[in-house]
Structure formats: structure tokens, C-alpha cells
C-alpha positions in Angstrom: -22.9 48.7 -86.0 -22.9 45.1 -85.4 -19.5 43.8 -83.1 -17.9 40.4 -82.6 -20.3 38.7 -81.2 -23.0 39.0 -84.1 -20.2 36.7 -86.1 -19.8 34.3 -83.6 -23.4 33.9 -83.1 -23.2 33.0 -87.1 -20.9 30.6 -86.9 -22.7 28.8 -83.7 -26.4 29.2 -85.4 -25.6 25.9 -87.9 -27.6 23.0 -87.3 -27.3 19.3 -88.9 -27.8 20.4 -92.9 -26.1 19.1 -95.6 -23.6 21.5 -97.8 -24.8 22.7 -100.7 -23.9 20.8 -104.3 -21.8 23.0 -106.8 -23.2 25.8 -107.7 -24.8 26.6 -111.2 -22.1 28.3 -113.7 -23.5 31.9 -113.8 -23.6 33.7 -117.6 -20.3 35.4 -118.2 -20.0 38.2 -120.9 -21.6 41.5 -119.0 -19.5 44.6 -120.2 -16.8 46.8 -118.8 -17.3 49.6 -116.8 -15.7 53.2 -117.3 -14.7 54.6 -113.9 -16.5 55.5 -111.8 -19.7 56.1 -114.4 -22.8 54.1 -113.6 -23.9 54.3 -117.4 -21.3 54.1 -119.7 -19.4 51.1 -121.0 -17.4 49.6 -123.8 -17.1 46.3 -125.7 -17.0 43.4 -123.7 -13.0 42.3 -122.9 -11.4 39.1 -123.7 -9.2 38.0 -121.2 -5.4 37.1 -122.2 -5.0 33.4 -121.0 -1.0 34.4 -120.3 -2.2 37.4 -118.2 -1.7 37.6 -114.6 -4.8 36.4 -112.7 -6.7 38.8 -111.2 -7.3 39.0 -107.9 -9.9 40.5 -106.1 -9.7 41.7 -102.6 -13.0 42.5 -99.9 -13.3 43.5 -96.6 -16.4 43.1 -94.5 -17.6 40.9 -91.7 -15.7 37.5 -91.1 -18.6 35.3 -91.2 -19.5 35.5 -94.7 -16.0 34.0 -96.2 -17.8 31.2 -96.6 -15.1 29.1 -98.4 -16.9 27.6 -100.9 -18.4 30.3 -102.7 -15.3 31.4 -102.9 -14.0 28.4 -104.8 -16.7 28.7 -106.9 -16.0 32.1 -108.4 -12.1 31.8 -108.8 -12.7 28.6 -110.7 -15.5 29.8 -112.4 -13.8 33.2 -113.2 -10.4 32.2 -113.4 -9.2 34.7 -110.6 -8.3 35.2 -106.5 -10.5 36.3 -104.0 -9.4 37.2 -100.6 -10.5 39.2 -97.5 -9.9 41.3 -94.6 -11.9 41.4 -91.9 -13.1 43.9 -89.1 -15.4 43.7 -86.3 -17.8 47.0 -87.1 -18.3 49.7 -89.4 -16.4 52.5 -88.0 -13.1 50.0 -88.5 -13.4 49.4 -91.7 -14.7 53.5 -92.4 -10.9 54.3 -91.0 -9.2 52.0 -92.8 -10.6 53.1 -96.1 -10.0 56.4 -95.2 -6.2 55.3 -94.2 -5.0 54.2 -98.0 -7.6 51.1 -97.8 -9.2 52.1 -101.1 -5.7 51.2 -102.7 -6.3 47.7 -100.6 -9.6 46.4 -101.1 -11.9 46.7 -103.7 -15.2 45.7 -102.2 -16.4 46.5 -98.9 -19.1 45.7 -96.5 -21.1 48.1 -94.4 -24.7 48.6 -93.0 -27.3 50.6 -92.2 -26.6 54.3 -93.2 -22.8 53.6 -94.0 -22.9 53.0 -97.1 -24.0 56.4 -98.1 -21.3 58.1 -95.5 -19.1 55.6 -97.8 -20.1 57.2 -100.8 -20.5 60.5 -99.6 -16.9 60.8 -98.6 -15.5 59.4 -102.2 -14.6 55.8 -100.5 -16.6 54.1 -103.0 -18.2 54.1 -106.3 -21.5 53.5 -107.8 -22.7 49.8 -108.4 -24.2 49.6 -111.6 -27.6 47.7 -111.2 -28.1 46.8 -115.1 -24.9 44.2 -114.0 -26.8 42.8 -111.2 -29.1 40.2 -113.1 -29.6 38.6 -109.7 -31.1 41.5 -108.5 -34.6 39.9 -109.8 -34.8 37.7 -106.7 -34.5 40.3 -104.0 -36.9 41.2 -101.8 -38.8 44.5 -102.8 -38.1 45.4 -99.0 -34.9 45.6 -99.4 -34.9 47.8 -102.5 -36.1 51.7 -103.5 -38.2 52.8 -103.7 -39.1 50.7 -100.5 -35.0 51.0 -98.7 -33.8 54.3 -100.4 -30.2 53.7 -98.3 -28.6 51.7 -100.8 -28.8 55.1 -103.3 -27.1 58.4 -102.5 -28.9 60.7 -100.3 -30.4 63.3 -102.9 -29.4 61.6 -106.5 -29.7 58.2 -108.1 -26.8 56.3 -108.2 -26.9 53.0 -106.4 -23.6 53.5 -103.2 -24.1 49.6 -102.6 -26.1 46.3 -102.5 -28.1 44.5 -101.2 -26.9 41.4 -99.3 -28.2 40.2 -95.8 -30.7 41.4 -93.3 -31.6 41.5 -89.7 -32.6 43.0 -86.3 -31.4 43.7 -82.8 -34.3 41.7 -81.6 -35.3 40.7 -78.1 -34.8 36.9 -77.4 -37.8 36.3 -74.3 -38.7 33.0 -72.2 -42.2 33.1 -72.7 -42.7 31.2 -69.9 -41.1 34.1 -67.6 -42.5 37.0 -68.7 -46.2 38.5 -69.9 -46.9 37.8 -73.1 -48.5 41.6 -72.8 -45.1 43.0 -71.4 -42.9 41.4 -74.2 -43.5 43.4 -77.4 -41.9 46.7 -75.8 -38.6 48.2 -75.5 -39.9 49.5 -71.9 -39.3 45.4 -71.3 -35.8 46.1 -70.9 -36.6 48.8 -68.5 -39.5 47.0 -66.5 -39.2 46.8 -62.8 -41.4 43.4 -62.7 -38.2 41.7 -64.0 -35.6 43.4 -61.4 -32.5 40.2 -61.8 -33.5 38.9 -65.0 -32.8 41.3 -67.6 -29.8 41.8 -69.8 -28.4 43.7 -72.8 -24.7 43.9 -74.2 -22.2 45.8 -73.2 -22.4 48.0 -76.4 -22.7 51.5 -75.5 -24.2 52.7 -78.8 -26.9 50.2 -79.0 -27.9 51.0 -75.3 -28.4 54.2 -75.9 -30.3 53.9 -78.8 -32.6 51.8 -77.4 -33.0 53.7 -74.6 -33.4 56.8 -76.8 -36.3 55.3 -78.9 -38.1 54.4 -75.5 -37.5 58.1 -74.6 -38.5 59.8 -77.4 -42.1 57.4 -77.5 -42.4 58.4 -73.9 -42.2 62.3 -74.4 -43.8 62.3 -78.1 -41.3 63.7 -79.5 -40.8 61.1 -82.5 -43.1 62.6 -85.1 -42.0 65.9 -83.3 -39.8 68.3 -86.6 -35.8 66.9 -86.2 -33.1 69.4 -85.8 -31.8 68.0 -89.1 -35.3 67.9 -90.9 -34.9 64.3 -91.2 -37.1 61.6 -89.6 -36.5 60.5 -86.1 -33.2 58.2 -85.6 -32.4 56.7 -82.2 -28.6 58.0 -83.6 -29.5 61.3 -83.7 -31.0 62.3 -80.3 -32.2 66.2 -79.3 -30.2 67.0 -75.7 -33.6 66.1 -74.2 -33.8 62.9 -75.7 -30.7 61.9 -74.6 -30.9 63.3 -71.1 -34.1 61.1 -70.6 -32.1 58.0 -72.5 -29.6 58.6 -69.7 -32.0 58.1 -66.8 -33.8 55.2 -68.3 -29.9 53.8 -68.0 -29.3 54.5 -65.3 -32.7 53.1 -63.8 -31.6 49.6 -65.9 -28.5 49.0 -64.6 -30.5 48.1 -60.5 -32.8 45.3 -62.9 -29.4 43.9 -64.7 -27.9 40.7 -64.6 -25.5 41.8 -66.5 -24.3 43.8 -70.0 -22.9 40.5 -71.9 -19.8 41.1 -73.9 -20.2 37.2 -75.4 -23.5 35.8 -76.6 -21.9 32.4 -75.2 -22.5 33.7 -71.9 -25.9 34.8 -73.1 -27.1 31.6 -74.1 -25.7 29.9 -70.9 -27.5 32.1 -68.7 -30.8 32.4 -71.3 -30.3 28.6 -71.1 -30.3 28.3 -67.0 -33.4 30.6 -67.3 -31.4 33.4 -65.3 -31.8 35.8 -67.7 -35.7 35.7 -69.1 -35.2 38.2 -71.5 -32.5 40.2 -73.2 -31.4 42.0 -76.8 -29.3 40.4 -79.3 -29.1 39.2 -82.8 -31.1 36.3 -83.1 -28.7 33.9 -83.4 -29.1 32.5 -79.8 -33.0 32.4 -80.0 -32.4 30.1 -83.3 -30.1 27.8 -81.4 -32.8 27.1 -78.4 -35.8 27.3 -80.8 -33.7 24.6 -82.8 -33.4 22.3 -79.8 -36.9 23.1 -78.6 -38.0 21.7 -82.3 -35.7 18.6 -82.0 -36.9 17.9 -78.0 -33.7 18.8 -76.8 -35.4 21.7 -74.3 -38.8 22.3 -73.3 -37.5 26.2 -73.5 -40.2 28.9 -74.8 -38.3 31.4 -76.3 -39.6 34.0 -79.2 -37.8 36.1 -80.9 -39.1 40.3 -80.8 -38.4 41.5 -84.2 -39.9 44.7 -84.6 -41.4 46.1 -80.8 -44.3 48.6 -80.9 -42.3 52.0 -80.5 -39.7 50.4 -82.9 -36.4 48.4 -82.6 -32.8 48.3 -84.5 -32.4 47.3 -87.7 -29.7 46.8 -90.6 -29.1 45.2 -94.2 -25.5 45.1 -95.2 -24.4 45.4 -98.2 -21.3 44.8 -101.0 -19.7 48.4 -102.3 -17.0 49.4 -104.8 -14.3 51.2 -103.8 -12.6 53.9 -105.5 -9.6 52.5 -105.6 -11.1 50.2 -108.8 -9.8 52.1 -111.9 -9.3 49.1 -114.2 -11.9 47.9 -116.4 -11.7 44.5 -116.2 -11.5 44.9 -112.1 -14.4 46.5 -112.2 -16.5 44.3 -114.3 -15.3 41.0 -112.1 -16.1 43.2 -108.6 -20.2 43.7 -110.2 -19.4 39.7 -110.9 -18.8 39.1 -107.4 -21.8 41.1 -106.0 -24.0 39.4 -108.6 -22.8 35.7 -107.5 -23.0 36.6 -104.0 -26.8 37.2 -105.2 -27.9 34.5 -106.7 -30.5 32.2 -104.7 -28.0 29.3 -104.4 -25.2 31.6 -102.5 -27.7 32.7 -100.7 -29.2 29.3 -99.3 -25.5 29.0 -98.6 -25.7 32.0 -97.0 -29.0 30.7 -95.2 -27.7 27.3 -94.2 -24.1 27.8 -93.8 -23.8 31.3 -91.5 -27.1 31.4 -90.2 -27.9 35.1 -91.6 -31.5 36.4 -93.6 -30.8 36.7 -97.0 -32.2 39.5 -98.6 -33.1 37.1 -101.3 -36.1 35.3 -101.9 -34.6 31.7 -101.0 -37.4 30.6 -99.2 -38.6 27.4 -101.1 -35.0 26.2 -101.2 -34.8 26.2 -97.0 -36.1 23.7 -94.6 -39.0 25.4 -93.4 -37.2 26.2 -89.6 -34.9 28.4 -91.2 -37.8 30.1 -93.2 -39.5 30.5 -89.5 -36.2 31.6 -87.6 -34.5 33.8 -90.3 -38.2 35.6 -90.4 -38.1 35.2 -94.1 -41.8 35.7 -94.4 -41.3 38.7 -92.6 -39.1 40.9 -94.7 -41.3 43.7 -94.4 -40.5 44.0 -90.5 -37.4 46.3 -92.0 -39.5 48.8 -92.3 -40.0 49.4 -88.7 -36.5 49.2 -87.9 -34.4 52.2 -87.2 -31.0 51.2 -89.3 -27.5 51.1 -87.8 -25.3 54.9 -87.9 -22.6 56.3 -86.6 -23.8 58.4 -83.0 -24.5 61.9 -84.3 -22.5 63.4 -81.3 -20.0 60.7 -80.4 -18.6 63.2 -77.5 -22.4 63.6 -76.1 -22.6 59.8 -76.0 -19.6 59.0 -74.4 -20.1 61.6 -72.3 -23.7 60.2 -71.1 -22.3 56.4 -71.5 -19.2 57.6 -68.4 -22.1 59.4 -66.3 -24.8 56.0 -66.7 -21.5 53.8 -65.6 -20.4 56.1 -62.8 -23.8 55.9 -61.0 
């Protein structure tokens, strides 16, 4: 569940690059969807040039109303495109359940939300055959290699693919052991007592926390209560009664739990805090500067540590609330032109997020580097952003870890 701060770091990560030149006109003429069917559709439709225009609404994550895509599909397609905009998942979950199907007609979501999405009748299958972008996607980032973008135990497709990342560790490799820095237990290491920080996220702190547990008592490839693999989300009492004292261990080796990556980068900056988790958009900016000779910083970027880190590729889904035809065929437009390789160096260039798109020899090769596009496969490794399995348990253990 990424927050406010993971947009903001978007915005900040842009660096001297020109804007993209208009956009190719993408082939119109795919066919018209029945409702709610992933297979069956009639003739083409021929738009009325007297009809209202259609307008099509989304809500997802602020950062990516990048303006001029946006101007490129209503004057390529003749129609409006606006947005709403939330701060995580479980905000815009509630206000599909609250009439927001009737509102929006796409919406964003990551890691295992989608299929929650799905599951509760929020959304409709996305008919791949209308995706002819799809061709330039990462194979990581598709089944049979990341089933979560079809429904849990069937085949329709809940959502897809559109950007990619981690919850990473940013490190000053000048600070800390290179030996010490490719661990979660970093964040837990007494040889860094006044130079550590995280956020002030209570979900992702446990998580972590519960993946360094769970590695410490081998209980990971231990059978799950739910007879699913481990996830960090979905903690045994145990695991989360060892999460808690690993938390409340952290908070004597804490400069602090950031609620701004501003702050973040100030402090990473001053080299007060040598290392600390976030999304990679403050390591780009100092490894940026650090190419340019702006900083003699040595920061790197932790990915994917050895007993396994946070992950997530967020997605475009249909609501239910689209019933027309023509709706529906100009929503599988827009996920299809948010696809295609020159949004996506957009995408790239403009926000600062990894494409799940192979853009890679359209990019200056820095953002190839520090978008870790030649390391797609990393996602595997990655335990994907859910909902807490027992949100009561967690706050429960979140009060007790700030009371002590």
C-alpha cells in the first residue's frame, strides 16, 4: 500500500530531460465488449459525430495524470478523461464500495488488490485480445510468471499491468558494511544505533519486521494457516509476537520514522541517517547528482534483500459500473495507450516510476540503471502489497511497539 509520499517522491525524481514529441496515433477499430464477458463481442461501433462525447473517468495514484497523455487520447479519441485521486489502496477499496463504481470507470490498485477488487464484484475482467500493447511487457510481469493480475482460481485477467517497484533500502555505502547491507536485519542492527530510519507506516514496519521474524525462526517454508505461501501480511501469532519485539528493539537505533521523504533526503543528504527504507525515488535523486558531480555521496539502492523485501506492480482495472459498449471499448483503449512504449518512456522520464514495459532502448541509460529496468526479474523476490490479514492484531501490536 504505497502513501503520499511515494507520489511526491515521483514528482521530485525528474531530472533535466526533454518532453517527449507527440505520440504515435495508435490503430483504432478493436470491437465492443458485452458486459462484463471477457470473450464475446459485436461489430465494431461507429461513433455519431453529434453524440455527446464520452468521457471517461479513473481513479488511482496522482502522479501518473501526466497531462499530456492525457491530451493525446481525448484528441486522438475524441473524448474526456478525468481523475480522482487517493493516497493508498484501502481509500480507493472504500470508495468503490461506497457508489464509486457508478463514479469511475477505471481504477488503480497494487499488489493483491486487484483480485480483492475483483473478488468483491468492484470490477470487471480486462480483455487481453484488446491489449495489443501487451507484446512489450515484461514476461515478469505477466502469468504464468505474476498470476495476480488473474483471479485467484480461474482465468479471467482482474487488471493490468502498468508500473513496478520495491520498498527498497537506500544505504551510504560509505557508512555501512557492504556485508551488513543486503539484509532486512540492517534495519535492526545494533552497529548502526542513531543512524537508522524507516517511515512512519505501521503496515510496512511490521511487515518487514515480520519477514525478518519469520527467516529467523524458519518458519517461512513452514505449511501457512491459509495453505498459501508465506506473506509478511499474513503473520501466525508467533510471527507477529517476534515482529513486535524486533520493533520494539528498533525504535532505541532510530533517528526517526519519516512521515516525508523530504525530510529523508535532507537527513540521507547530511549523512545523519546512513541507511533507511523507501521507494527509490530519493536514492535516484543523489545517485543523479553523484553522476552529474554534484555529491561525492555513495548511495545504492537494496532491491530485493536476502530473506526478501516488499514489492508491488500496479495496475489499470474496469469497474463494474461500465455497462455501455462503447465505454467499455474506449476504457480497454485507455489501458492499451497507457501501454504502449512511448507512454511509458513518458511514464519513465516524466514521473520517475519502472515501467513494466520494455522501454529500455528509448531511456538515457541512468534511468535504465536507477529504474532497475534490467532487473525486472527482482519482482519475483518481492512479497506484494495486501491488506494486514488481522487489521485489529496489527494495530493492536503497532499501540504496544509505540507505548514502550
Amino acid at each position: 500500500m504505497r502513501q503520499e509520499s511515494k507520489a511526491r517522491s515521483a514528482r521530485a525524481a525528474r531530472r533535466g530531460h526533454g518532453r517527449l514529441s507527440r505520440r504515435r496515433l495508435l490503430q483504432a477499430g478493436a470491437a465492443a465488449a458485452a458486459v462484463g464477458v471477457a470473450g464475446s463481442f459485436p461489430a465494431p461501433f461507429i461513433r455519431d459525430a453529434e453524440a455527446a462525447t464520452l468521457e471517461l473517468r479513473w481513479l488511482g495514484w496522482e502522479h501518473y495524470n501526466v497531462k499530456e497523455l492525457t491530451a493525446a487520447f481525448e484528441k486522438e479519441y475524441g473524448c474526456k478523461v478525468s481523475a480522482g485521486f487517493f493516497d493508498g489502496n484501502s481509500e480507493a477499496y472504500n470508495k468503490l464500495r461506497a457508489g464509486g463504481t457508478g463514479d469511475f470507470d477505471l481504477v488503480m490498485g497494487d499488489g493483491f488488490w486487484p483480485r480483492l477488487y475483483g473478488k468483491q464484484g468492484l470490477t470487471q475482467p480486462v480483455d487481453y485480445n484488446r491489449l495489443s500493447n501487451l507484446k512489450h511487457v515484461f514476461p515478469d510481469f505477466l502469468p504464468p510468471n505474476y498470476m495476480l493480475l488473474q483471479e485467484e482460481g480461474g482465468s479471467n485477467m482482474v487488471a493490468a499491468p502498468n508500473c513496478w517497484g520495491g520498498y527498497g533500502f537506500t544505504v551510504n555505502m560509505d557508512k555501512v558494511d557492504e556485508a551488513d547491507s543486503e539484509s532486512v536485519g540492517l534495519l535492526f542492527n545494533e552497529k548502526y544505533r542513531g543512524h537508522l530510519s524507516t517511515s512512519a507506516r505501521f503496515e510496512e514496519n511490521i511487515a518487514l519486521a515480520g519477514i525478518l521474524a519469520a527467516h529467523q525462526m524458519g518458519t517461512m517454508d513452514d505449511p501457512r494457516p491459509d495453505g498459501k505461501p508465506f506473506n509478511p501480511y499474513v503473520l501466525t501469532d508467533a510471527e507477529l509476537e517476534e515482529a513486535k519485539k524486533l520493533l520494539i528493539k528498533q525504535k532505541g537505533l532510530l533517528v526517526t520514522r519519516w512521515n516525508d521523504e523530504d525530510t529523508l533526503e535532507r537527513l540521507l543528504r547530511a549523512q545523519v541517517v546512513w541507511a533507511s527504507p523507501e521507494w527509490s525515488g530519493i536514492y535516484r535523486r543523489i545517485r543523479f547528482d553523484e553522476l552529474d558531480g554534484k555529491t561525492n555521496l555513495r548511495m545504492k539502492h537494496v532491491l530485493k534483500p536476502k530473506e526478501g523485501g516488499l514489492g508491488w506492480v500496479d495496475t489499470w482495472a474496469i469497474t463494474s459500473g461500465v455497462t455501455d459498449s462503447e465505454k467499455l471499448e474506449l476504457a480497454h483503449k485507455w489501458i492499451d495507450f497507457r501501454l504502449s512504449r512511448d507512454s511509458m518512456k513518458t511514464v519513465a522520464m516524466e514521473i520517475g516510476w519502472a515501467p513494466t514495459v520494455d522501454v529500455r532502448d528509448m531511456l538515457p541509460e541512468r534511468y535504465v540503471e536507477t529504474l532497475f529496468l534490467n532487473e525486472t526479474d527482482a519482482i519475483k523476490g518481492l512479497y506484494q502489497f495486501d491488506a494486514p490479514s488481522s487489521p485489529e492484531k496489527w494495530e493492536r501490536v503497532w499501540s504496544e511497539v509505540e507505548a514502550s
